[in-house]
VODO-179648 format. One record per atom (N, C-alpha, C, O): residue number from 0; chain; atom name; x, y, z. Coordinates in Angstrom, 3 decimals, padded with zeros to 6 digits. Atoms other than C-alpha are relative to their C-alpha. Last residue first. Layout:
// residues N
[kedo NUM; "A"; "CA"; [X; Y; Z]] ...
// end
This chain:
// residues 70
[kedo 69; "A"; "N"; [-000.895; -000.880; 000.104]] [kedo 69; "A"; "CA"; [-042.286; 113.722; 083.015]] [kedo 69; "A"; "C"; [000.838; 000.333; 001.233]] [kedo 69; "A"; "O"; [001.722; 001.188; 001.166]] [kedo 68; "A"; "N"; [-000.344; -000.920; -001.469]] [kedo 68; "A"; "CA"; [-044.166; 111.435; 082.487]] [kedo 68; "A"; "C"; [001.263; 000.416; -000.297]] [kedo 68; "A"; "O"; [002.185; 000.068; -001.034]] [kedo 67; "A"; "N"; [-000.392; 001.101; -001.121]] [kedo 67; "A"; "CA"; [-044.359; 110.199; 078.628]] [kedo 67; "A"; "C"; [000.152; 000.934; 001.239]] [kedo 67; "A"; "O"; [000.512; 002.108; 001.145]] [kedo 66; "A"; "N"; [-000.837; -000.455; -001.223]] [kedo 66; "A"; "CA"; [-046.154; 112.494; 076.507]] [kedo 66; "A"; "C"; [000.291; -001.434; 000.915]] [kedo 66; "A"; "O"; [-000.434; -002.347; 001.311]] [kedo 65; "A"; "N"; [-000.105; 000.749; -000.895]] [kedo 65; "A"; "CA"; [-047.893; 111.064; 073.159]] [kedo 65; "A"; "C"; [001.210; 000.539; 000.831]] [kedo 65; "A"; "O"; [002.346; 000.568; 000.357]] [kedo 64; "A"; "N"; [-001.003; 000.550; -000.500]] [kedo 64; "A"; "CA"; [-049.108; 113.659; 071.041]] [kedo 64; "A"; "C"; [000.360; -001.168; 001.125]] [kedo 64; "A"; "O"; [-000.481; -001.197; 002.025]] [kedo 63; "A"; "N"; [-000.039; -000.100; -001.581]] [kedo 63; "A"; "CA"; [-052.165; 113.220; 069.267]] [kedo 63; "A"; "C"; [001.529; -000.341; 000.415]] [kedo 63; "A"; "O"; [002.150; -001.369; 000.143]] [kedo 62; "A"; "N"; [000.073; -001.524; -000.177]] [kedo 62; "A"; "CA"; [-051.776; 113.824; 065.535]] [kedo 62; "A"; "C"; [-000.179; 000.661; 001.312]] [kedo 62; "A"; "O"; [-000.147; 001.848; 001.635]] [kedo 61; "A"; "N"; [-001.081; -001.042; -000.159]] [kedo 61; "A"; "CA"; [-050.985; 110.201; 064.835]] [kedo 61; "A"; "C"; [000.717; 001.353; -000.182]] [kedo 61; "A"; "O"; [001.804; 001.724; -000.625]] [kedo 60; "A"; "N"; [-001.209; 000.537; -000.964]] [kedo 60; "A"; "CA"; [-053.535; 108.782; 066.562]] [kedo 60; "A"; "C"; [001.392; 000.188; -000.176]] [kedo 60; "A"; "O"; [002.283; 000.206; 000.674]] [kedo 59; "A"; "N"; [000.251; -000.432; -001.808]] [kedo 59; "A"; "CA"; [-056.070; 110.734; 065.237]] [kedo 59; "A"; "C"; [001.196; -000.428; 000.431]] [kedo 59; "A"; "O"; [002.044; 000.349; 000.870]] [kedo 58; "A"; "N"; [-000.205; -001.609; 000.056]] [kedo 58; "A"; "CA"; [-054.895; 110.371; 061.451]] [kedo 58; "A"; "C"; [-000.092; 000.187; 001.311]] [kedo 58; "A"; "O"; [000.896; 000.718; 001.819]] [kedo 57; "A"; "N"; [-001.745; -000.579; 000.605]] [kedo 57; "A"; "CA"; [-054.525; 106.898; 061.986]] [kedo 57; "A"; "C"; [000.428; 001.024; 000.042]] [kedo 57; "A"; "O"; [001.543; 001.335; 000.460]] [kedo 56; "A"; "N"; [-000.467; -000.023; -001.684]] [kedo 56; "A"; "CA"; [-058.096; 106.859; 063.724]] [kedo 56; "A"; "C"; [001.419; -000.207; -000.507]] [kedo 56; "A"; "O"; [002.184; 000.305; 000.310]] [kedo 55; "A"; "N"; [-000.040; -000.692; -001.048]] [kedo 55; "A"; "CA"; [-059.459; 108.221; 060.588]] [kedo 55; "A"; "C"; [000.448; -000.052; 001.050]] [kedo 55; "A"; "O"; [000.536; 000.947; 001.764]] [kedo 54; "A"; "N"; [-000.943; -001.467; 000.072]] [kedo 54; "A"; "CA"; [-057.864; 106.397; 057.956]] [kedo 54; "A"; "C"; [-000.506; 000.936; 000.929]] [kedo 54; "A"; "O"; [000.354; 001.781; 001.176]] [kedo 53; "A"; "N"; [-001.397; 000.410; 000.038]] [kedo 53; "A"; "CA"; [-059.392; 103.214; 059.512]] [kedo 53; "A"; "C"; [001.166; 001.373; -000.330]] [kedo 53; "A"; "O"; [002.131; 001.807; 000.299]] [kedo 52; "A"; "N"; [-000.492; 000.177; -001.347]] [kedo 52; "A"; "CA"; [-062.460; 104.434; 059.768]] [kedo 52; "A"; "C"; [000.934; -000.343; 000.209]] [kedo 52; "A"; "O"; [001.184; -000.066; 001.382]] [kedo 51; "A"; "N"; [-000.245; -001.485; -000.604]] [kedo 51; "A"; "CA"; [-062.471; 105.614; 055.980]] [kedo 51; "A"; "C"; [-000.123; 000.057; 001.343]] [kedo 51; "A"; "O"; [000.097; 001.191; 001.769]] [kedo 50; "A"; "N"; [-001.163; -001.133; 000.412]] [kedo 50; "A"; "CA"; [-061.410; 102.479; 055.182]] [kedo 50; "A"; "C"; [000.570; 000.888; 000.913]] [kedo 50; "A"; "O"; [001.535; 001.089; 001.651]] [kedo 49; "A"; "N"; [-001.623; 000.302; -001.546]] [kedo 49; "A"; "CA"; [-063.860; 100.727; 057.512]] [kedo 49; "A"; "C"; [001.068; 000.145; -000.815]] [kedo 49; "A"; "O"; [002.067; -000.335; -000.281]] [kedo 48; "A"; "N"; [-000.154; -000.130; -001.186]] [kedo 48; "A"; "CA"; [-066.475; 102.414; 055.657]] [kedo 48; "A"; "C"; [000.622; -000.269; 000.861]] [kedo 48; "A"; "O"; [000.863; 000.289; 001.932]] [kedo 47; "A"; "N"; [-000.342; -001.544; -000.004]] [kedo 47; "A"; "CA"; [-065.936; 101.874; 052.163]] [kedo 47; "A"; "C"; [-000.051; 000.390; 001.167]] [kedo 47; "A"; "O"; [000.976; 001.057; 001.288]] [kedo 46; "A"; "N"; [-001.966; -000.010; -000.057]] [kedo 46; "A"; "CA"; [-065.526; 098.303; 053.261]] [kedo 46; "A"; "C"; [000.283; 001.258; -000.444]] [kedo 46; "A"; "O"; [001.415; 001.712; -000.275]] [kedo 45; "A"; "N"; [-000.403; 000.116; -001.378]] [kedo 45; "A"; "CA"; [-069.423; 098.929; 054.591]] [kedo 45; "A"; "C"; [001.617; -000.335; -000.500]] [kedo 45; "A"; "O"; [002.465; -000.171; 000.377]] [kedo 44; "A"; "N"; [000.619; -001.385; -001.122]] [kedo 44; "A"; "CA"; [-070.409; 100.648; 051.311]] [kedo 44; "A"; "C"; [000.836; -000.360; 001.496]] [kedo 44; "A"; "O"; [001.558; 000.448; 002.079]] [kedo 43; "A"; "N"; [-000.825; -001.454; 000.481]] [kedo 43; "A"; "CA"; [-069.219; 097.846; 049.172]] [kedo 43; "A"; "C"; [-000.245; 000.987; 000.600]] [kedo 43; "A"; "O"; [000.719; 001.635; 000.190]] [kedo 42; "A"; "N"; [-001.468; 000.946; -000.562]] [kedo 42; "A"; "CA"; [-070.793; 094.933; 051.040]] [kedo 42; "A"; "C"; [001.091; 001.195; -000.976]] [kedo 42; "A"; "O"; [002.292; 001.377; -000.779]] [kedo 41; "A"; "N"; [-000.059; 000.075; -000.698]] [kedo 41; "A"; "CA"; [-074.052; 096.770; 050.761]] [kedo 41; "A"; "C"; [001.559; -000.428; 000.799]] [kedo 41; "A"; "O"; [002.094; -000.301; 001.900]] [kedo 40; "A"; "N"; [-000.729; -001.466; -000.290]] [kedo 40; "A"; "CA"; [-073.609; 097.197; 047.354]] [kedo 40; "A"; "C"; [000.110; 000.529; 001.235]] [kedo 40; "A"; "O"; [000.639; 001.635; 001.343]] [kedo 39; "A"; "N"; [-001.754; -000.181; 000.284]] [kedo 39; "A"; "CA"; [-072.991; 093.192; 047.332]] [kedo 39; "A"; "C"; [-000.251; 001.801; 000.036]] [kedo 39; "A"; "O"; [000.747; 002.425; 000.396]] [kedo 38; "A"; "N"; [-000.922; 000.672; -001.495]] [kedo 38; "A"; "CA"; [-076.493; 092.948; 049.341]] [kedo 38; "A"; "C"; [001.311; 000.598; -000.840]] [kedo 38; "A"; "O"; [001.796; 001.662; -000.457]] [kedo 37; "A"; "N"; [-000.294; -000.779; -001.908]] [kedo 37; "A"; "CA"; [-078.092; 095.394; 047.091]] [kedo 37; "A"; "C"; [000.693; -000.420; 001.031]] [kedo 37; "A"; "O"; [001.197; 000.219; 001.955]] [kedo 36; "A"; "N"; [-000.388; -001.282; 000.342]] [kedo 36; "A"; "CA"; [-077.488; 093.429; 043.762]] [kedo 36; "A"; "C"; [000.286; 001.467; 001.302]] [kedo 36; "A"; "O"; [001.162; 002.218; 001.732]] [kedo 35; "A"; "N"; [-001.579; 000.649; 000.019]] [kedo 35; "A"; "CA"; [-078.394; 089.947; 045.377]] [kedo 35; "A"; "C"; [000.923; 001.635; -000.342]] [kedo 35; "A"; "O"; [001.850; 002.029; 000.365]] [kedo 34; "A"; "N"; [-000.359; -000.432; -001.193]] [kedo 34; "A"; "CA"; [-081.939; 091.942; 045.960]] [kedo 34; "A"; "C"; [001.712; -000.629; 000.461]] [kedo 34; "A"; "O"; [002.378; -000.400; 001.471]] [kedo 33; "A"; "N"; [000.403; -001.486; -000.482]] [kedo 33; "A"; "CA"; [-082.370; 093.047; 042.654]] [kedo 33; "A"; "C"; [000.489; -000.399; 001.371]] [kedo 33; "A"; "O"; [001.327; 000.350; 001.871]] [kedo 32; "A"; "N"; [-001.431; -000.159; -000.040]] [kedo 32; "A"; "CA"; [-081.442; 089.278; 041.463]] [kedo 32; "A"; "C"; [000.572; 001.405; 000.482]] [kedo 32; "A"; "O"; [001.767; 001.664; 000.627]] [kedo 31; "A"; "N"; [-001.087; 000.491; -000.757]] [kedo 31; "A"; "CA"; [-083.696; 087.704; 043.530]] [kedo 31; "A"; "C"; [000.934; 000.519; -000.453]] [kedo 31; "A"; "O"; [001.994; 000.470; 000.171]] [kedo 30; "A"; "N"; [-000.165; -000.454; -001.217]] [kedo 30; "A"; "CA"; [-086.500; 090.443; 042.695]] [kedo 30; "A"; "C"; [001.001; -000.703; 000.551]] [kedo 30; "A"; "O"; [001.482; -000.161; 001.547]] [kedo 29; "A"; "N"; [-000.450; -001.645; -000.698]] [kedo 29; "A"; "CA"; [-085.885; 089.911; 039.227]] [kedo 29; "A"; "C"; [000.510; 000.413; 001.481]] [kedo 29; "A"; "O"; [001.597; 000.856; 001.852]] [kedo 28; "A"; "N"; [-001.677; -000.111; 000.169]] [kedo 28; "A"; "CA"; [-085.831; 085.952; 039.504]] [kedo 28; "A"; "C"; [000.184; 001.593; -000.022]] [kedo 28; "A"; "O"; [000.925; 002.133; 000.800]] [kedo 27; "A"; "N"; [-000.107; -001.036; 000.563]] [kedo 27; "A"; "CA"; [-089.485; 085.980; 040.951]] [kedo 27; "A"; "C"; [001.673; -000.014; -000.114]] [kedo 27; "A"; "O"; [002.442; 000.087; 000.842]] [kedo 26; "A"; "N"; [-000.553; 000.364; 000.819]] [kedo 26; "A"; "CA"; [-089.777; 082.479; 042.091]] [kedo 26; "A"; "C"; [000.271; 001.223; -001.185]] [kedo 26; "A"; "O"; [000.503; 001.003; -002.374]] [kedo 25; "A"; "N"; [001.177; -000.346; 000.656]] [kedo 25; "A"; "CA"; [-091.889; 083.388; 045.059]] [kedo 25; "A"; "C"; [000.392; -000.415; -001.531]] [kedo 25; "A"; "O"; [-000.601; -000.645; -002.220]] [kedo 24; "A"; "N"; [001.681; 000.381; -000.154]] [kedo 24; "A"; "CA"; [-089.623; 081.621; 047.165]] [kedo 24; "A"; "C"; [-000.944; 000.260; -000.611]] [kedo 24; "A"; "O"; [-001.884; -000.531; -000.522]] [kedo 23; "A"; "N"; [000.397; 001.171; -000.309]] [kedo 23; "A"; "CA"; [-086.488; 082.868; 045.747]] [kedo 23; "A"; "C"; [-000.932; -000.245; 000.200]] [kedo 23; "A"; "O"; [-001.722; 000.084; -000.684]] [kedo 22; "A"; "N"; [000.156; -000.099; 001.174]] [kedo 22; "A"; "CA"; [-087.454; 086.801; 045.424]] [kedo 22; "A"; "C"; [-000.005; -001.704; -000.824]] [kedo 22; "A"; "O"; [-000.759; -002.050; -001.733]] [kedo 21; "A"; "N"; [001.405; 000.231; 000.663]] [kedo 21; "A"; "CA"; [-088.441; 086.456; 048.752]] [kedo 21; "A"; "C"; [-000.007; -000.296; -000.947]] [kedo 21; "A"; "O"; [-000.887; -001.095; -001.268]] [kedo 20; "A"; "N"; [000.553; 000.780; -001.308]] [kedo 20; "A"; "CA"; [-084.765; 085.558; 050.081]] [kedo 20; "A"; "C"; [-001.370; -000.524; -000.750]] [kedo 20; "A"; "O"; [-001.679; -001.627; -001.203]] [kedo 19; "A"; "N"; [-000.900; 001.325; 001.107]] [kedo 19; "A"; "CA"; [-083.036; 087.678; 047.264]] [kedo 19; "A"; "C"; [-000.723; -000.929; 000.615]] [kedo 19; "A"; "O"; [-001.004; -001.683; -000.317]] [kedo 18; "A"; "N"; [000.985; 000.028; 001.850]] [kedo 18; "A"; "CA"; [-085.364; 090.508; 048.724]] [kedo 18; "A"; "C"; [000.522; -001.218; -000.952]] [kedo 18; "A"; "O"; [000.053; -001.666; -001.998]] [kedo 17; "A"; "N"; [001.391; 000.035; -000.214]] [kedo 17; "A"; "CA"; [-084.340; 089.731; 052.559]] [kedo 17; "A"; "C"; [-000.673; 000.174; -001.703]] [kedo 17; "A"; "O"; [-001.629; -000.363; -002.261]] [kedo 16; "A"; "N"; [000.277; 001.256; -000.321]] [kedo 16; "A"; "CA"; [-080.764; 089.697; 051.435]] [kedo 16; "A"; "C"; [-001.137; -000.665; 000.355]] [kedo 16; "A"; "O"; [-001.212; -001.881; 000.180]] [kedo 15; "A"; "N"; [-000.578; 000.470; 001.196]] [kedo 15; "A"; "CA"; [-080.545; 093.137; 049.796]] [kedo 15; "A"; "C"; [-000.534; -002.051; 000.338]] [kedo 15; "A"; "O"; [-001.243; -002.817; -000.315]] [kedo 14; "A"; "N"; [001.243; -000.368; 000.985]] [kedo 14; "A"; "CA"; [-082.360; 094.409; 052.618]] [kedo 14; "A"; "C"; [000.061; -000.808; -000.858]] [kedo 14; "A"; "O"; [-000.863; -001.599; -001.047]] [kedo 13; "A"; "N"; [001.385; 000.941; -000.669]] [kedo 13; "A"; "CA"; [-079.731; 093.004; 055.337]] [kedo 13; "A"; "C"; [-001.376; 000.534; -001.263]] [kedo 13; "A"; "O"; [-002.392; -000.157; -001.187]] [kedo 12; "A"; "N"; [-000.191; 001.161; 000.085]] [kedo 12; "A"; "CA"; [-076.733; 094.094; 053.165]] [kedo 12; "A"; "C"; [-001.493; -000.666; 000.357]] [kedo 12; "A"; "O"; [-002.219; -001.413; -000.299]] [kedo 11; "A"; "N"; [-000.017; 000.194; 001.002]] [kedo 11; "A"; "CA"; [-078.424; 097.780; 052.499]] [kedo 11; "A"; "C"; [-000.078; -001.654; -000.635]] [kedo 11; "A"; "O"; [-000.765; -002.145; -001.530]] [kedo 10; "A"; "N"; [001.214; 000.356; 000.462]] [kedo 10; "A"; "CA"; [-078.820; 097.848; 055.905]] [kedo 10; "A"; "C"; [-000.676; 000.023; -001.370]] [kedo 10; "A"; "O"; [-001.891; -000.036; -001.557]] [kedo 9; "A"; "N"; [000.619; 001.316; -000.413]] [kedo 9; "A"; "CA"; [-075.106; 096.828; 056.579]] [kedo 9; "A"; "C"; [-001.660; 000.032; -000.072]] [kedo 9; "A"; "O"; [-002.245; -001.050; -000.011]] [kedo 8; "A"; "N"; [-000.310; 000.819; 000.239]] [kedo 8; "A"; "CA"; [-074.185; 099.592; 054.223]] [kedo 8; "A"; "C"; [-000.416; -001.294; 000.325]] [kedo 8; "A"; "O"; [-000.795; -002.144; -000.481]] [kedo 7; "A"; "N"; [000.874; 000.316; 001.284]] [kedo 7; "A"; "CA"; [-075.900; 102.113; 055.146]] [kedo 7; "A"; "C"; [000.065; -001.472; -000.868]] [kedo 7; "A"; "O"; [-000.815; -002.101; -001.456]] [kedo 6; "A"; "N"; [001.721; 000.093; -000.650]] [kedo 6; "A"; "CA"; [-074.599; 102.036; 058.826]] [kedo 6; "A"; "C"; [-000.565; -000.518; -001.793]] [kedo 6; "A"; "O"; [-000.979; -001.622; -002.148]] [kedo 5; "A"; "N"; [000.349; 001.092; -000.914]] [kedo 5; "A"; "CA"; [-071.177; 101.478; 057.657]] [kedo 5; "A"; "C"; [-001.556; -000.835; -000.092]] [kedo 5; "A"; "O"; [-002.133; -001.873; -000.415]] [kedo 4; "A"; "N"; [000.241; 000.986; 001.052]] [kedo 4; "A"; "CA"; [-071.463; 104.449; 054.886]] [kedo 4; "A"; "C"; [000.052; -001.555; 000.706]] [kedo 4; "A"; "O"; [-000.512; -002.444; 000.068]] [kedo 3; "A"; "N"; [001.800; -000.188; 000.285]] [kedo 3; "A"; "CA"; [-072.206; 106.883; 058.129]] [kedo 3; "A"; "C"; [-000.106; -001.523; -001.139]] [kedo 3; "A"; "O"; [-000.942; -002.418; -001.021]] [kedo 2; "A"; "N"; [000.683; -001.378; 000.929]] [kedo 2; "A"; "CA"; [-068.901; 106.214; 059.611]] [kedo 2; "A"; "C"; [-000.871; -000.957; -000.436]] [kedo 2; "A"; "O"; [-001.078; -002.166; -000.337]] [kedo 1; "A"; "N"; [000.160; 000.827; 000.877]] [kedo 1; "A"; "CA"; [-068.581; 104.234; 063.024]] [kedo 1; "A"; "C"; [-000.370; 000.918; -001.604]] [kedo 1; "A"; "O"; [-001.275; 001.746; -001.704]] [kedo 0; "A"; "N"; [001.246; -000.308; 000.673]] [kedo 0; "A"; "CA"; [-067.184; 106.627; 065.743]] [kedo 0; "A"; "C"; [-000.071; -000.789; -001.301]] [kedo 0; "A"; "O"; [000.963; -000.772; -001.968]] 
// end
């Protein structure tokens, strides 16, 4: 299961990058730097997320026993 800060994360990235995008072209430096600002918290959210996926299937995997036949 992918945690939640993943998800937010990569549409944080893709937002963030679409406003740095416009904010270029239109020559609005706010909006490029507003949306440079969302991509990197985007890119912080999703390595907060494969942390805490990472410490979760550690914990799973080693709280499941493993039986060999018997």
């Amino acid at each position: 299961m992918m945690d939640k800060n993943r998800v937010k994360g990569t549409i944080d990235e893709v937002e963030g990058s679409a406003k740095r995008h416009v904010g270029g072209l239109t020559g609005n430096s706010r909006t490029e730097v507003e949306g440079a600002a969302q991509q990197l918290k985007g890119k912080v959210e999703n390595t907060v997320g494969k942390v805490k996926d990472a410490a979760r299937n550690a914990r799973d995997n080693s709280t499941v026993p493993h039986e060999k036949n018997r």
